[in-house]
N, C-alpha and C positions, 0 to 999 in steps of 0.2 A: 504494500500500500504506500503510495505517494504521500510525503507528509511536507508541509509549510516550509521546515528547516531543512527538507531534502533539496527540494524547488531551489531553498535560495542556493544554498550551498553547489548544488549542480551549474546554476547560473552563474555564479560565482566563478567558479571552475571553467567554463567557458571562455567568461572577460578575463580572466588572471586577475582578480579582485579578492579580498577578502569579504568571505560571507557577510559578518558586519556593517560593512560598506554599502549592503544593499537594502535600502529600506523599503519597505512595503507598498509605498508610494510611490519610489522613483517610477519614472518613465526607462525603460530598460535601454531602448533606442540609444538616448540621451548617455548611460551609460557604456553605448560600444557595439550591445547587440544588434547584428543587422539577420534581416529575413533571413539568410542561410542558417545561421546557426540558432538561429529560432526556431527554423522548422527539424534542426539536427535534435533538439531538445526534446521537442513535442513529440519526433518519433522515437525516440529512448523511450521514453516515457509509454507511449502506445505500443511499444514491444513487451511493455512489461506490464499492459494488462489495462491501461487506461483508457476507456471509452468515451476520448473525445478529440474533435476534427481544430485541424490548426487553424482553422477560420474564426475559432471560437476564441483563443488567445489570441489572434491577430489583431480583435476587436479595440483590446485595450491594453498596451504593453507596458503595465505596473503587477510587478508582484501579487498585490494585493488581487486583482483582476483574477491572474490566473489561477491561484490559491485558489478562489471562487469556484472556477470555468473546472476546478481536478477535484477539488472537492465533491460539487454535484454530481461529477460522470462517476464518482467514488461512492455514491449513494447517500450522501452527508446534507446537509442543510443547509 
């Protein structure tokens, strides 16, 4: 199961950032992420069981957003 602190930390790992660096609001963009390795993310993540399409994170590219977008395909609230 995908959790909040995995998100950022994977994210993280991406930009070459420390996890802490990323807040739940940044705009990710803003931080470095560009469409390739956004969609390199979302498909990790949908290899490993997550039922949901990158159109859904593309919507709003904050942490917080996606958190949201893994959480519901996760069955959560």
């Amino acid at each position: 199961m995908l959790t909040l602190e995995t998100m950022r930390a994977e994210i993280a790992a991406i930009l070459h950032e420390d996890p802490a660096e990323i807040g739940d609001g940044d705009n990710l963009m803003d931080l470095g992420l560009d469409s390739m390795r956004a969609m390199t993310l979302v498909q990790r993540w949908q290899e490993r069981g997550l039922k949901a399409e990158f159109a859904a994170f593309a919507e709003v590219p904050t942490l917080a957003h996606w958190w949201a977008v893994a959480r519901r395909a996760q069955g959560g609230s």
